[in-house]
RODO-2510 file (C-alpha; in nm, 4 decimals, decimal comma):
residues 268
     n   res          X          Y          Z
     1     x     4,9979     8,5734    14,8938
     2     x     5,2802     8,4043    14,6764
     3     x     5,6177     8,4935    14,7404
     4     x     5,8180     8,5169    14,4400
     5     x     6,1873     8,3795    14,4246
     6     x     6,5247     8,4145    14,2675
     7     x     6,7957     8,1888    14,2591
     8     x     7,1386     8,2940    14,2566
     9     x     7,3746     7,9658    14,1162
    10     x     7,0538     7,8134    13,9691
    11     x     7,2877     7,5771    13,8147
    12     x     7,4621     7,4676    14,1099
    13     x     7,4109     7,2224    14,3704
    14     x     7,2536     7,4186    14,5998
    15     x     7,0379     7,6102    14,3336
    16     x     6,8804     7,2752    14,1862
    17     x     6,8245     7,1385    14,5268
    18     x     6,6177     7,4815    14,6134
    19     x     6,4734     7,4604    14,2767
    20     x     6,3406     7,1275    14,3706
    21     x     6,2136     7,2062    14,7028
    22     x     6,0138     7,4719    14,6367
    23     x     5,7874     7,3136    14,3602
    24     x     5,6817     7,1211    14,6674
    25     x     5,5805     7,4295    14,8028
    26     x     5,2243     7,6192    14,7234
    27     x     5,2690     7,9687    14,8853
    28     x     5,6365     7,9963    14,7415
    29     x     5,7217     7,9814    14,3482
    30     x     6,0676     8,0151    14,1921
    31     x     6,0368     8,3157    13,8778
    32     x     6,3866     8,3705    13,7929
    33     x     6,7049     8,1972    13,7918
    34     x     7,0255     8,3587    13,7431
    35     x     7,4061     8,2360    13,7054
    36     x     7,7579     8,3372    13,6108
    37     x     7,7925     8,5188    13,2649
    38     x     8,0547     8,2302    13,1455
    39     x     7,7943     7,9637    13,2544
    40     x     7,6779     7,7150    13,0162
    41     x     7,3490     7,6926    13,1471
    42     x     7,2956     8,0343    13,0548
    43     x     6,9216     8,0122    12,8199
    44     x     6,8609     7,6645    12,9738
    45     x     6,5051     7,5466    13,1629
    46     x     6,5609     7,5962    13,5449
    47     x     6,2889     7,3129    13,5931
    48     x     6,5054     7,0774    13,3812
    49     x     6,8020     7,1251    13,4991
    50     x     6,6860     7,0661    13,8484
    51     x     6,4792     6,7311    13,7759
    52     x     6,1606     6,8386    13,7987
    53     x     6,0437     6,8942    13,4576
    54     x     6,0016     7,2236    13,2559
    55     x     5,9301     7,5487    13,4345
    56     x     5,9705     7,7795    13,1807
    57     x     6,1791     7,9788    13,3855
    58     x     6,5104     8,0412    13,1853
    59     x     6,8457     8,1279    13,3162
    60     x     6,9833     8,4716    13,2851
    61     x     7,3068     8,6362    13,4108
    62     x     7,2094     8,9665    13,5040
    63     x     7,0105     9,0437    13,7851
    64     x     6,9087     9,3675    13,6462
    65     x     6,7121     9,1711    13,3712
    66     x     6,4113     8,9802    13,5809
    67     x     6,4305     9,2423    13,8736
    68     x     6,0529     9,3162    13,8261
    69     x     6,0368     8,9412    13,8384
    70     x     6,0816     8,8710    14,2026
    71     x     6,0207     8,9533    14,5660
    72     x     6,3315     8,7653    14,7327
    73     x     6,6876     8,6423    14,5863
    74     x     6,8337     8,3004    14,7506
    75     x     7,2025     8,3286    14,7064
    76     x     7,4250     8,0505    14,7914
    77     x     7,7379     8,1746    14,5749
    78     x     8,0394     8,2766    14,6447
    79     x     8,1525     8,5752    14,8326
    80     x     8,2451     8,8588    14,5749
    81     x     7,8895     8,7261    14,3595
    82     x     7,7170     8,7516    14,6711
    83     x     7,8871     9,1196    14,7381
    84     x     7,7946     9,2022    14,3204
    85     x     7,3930     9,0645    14,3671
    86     x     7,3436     9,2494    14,7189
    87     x     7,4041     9,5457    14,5487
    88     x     7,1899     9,4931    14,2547
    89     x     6,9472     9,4298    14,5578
    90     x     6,9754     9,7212    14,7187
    91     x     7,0029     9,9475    14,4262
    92     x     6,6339     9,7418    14,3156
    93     x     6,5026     9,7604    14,6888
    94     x     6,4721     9,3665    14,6698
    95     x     6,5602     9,1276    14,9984
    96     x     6,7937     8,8984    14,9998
    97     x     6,8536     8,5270    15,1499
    98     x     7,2351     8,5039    15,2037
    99     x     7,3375     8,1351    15,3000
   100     x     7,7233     8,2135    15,1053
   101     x     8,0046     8,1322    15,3859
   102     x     8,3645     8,2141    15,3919
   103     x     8,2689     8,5468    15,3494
   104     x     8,5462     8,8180    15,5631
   105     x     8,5237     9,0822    15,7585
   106     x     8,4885     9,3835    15,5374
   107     x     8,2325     9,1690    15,3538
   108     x     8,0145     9,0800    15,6735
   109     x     8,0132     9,4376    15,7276
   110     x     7,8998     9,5463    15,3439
   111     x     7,5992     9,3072    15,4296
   112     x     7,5274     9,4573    15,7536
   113     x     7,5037     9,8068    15,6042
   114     x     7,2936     9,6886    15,3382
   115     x     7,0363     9,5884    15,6165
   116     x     6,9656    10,0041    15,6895
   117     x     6,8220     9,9811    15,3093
   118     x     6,6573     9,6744    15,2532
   119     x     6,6160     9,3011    15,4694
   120     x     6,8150     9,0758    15,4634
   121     x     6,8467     8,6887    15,6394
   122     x     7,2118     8,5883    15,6433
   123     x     7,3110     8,2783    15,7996
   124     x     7,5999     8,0591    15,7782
   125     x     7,3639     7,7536    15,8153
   126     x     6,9682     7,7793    15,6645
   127     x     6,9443     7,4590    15,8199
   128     x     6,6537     7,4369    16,1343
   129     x     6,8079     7,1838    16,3262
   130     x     7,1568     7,3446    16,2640
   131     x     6,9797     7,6456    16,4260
   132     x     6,8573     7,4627    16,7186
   133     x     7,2265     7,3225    16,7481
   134     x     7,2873     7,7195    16,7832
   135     x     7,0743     7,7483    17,0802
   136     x     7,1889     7,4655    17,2370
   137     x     7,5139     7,5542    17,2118
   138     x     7,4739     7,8865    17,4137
   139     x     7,2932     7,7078    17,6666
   140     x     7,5783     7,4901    17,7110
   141     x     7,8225     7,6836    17,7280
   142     x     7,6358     7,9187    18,0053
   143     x     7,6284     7,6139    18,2276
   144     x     7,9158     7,3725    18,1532
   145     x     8,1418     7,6146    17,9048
   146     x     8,4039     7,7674    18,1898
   147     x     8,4395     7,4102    18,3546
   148     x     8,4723     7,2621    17,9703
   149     x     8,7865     7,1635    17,7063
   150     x     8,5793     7,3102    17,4095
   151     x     8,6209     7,1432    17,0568
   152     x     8,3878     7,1442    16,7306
   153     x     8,4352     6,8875    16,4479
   154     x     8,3240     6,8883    16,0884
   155     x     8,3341     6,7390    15,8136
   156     x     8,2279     6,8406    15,4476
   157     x     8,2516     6,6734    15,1070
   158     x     8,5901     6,7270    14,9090
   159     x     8,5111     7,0126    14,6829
   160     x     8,4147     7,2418    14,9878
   161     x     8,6447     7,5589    14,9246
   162     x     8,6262     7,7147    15,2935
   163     x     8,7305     7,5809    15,6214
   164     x     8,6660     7,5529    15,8892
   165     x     8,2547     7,5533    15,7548
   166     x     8,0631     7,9037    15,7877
   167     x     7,8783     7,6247    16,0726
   168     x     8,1435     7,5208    16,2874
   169     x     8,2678     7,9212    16,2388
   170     x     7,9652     8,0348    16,4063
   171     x     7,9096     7,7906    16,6844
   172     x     8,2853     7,8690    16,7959
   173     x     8,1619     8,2658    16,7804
   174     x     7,8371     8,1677    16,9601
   175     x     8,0383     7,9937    17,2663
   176     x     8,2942     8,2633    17,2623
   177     x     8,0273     8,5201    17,3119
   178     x     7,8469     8,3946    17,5790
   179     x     8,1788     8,2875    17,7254
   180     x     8,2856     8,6503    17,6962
   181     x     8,5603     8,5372    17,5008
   182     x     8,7149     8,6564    17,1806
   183     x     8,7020     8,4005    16,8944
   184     x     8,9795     8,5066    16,7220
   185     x     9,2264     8,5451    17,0288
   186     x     9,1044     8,1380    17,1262
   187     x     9,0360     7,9409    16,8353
   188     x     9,2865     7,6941    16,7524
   189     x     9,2774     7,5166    16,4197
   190     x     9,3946     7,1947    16,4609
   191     x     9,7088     7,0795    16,6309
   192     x    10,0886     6,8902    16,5520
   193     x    10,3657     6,7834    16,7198
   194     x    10,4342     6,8734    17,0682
   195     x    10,1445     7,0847    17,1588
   196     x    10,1865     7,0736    17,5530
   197     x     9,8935     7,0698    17,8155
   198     x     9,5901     7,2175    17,6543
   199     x     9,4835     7,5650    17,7510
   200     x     9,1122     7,5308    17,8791
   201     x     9,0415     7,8867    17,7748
   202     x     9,0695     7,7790    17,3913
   203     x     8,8062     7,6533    17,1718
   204     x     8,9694     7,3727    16,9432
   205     x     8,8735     7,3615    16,5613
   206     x     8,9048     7,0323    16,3417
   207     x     8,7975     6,9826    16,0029
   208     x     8,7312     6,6443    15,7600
   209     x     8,7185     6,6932    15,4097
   210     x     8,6213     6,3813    15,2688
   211     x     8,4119     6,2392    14,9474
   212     x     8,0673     6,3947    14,9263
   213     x     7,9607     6,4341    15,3124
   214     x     7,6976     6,7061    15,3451
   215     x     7,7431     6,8657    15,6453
   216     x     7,8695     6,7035    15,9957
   217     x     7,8699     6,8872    16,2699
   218     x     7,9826     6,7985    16,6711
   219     x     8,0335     7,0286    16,9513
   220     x     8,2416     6,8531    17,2430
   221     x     8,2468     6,9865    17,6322
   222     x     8,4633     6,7558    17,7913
   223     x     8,4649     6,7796    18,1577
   224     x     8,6473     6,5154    18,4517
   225     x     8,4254     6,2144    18,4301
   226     x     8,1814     6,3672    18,1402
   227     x     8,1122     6,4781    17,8299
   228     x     7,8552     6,6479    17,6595
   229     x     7,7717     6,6633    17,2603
   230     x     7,5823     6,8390    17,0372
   231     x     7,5597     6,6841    16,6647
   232     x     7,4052     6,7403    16,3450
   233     x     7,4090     6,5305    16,0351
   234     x     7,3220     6,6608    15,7277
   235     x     7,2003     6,3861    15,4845
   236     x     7,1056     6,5746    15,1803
   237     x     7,0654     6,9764    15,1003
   238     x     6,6972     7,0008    15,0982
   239     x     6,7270     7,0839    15,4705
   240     x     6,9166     7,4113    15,3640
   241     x     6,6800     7,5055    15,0936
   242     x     6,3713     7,4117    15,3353
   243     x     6,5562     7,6506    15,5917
   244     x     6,6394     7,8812    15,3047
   245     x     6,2807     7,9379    15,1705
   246     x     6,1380     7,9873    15,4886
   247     x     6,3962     8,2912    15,5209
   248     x     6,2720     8,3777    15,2156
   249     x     5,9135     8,3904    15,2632
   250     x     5,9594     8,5408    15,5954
   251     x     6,1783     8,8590    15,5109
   252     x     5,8861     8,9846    15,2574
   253     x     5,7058     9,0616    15,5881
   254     x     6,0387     9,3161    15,6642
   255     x     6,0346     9,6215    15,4541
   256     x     6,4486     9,6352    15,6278
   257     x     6,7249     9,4902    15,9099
   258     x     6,9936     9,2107    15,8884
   259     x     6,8222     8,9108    16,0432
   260     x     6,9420     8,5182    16,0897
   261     x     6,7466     8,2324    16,0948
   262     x     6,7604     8,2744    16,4774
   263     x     6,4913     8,5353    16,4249
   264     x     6,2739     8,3197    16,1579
   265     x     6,2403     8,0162    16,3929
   266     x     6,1926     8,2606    16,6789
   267     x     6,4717     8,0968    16,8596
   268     x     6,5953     8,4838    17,0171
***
């Protein structure tokens, strides 16, 4: 069976690079694409836009217009597009890959409620070694994290609008957890001046923005004597829109629930 995809920023980085992927792919096809109303893309070939030739699939700005067109939506937006298309989704009983970051609180918990209606995969990171990064993490940090100085780096490319990265966000939120810790009471994003002795209880936060990095990730245990780390290096976005239609082709199988690619590697 073919699962049948829509793209959400089809004109965007992200959206061409998942474009491109997935007419790689035989069991996964891309039959809609979909951008901003003021985009100038708008009536343009997906296909060509992305590099890979004609696909005759043309891009629209409403949702509402191809929803008979698709099984899945990829979106890789912006928080209040993501919020507008997971409603569309719901209201069209369609699932959704969510890969947006810098999303808040209010807006984490508008996706999680849209789980009771229809599935969902939203992850800060689609990528699968990010996600095995995850894992390690938590193991980590159940045998090294209390006798640890805790700090993640990253680094992104210069027109990144969030920081810290959705990433480093959730590895800090994965080590708090199993430290029984709560992030937001011992994060600390970067430091100046006079700082003192640092509190081994915190979990330290640095970020690089810098020309047009993909994704660098590091997460540092220092101990007396030791040191453990835990990078990934992200050479080019296919690994997020590998990750990203593998979410996609595995949430047709869920009629509803808010999962993470945790659950589609079967790393829980």
């Amino acid at each position: 069976m073919t699962t049948r995809i829509a793209v959400c920023g089809a004109a965007g980085r992200m959206g061409k690079t998942i474009i491109e992927t997935c007419s790689e792919m035989e069991n996964i096809n891309v039959t809609a694409a979909i951008e901003h109303s003021d985009s100038p893309c708008l009536g343009m070939d997906s296909g060509e836009l992305a590099g890979i030739g004609t696909n005759e699939i043309k891009i629209v700005s409403e949702i509402l217009d191809v929803l008979d067109d698709f099984d899945v939506i990829i979106d890789f937006t912006l928080p209040e597009a993501t919020l507008s298309n997971l409603e569309q989704c719901v209201s069209g009983q369609k699932a959704m890959v969510i890969g947006t970051t810098g999303l808040n609180k209010e807006q984490k918990q508008t996706i999680q409620l849209a789980g009771e209606s229809i599935g969902i995969v939203f992850a800060p990171n689609m990528s699968i070694g990010v996600n095995l990064c995850f894992k390690l993490a938590e193991l980590a940090a159940e045998i090294i994290g209390e006798q640890s100085d805790i700090e993640i780096i990253e680094a992104h490319h210069r027109m990144k609008k969030d920081s810290p990265s959705g990433t480093a966000v959730r590895l800090g939120e994965i080590i708090a957890d199993t430290l029984g810790r709560n992030l937001s009471e011992c994060a600390v994003y970067g430091r100046e001046g006079i700082t003192g002795e640092r509190d081994r209880k915190t979990i330290g936060f640095e970020t690089i923005r810098a020309g047009d990095i993909v994704g660098d990730h590091t997460v540092m245990f220092g101990m007396q004597g030791e040191r453990v780390e835990i990078t990934h290096k992200a050479t080019n976005r296919r690994n997020f829109a590998s990750g990203a239609l593998l979410a996609a082709d595995w949430i047709t199988e869920k009629k509803l629930g808010l999962f993470d690619m945790q659950d589609v590697l079967g790393l829980r």
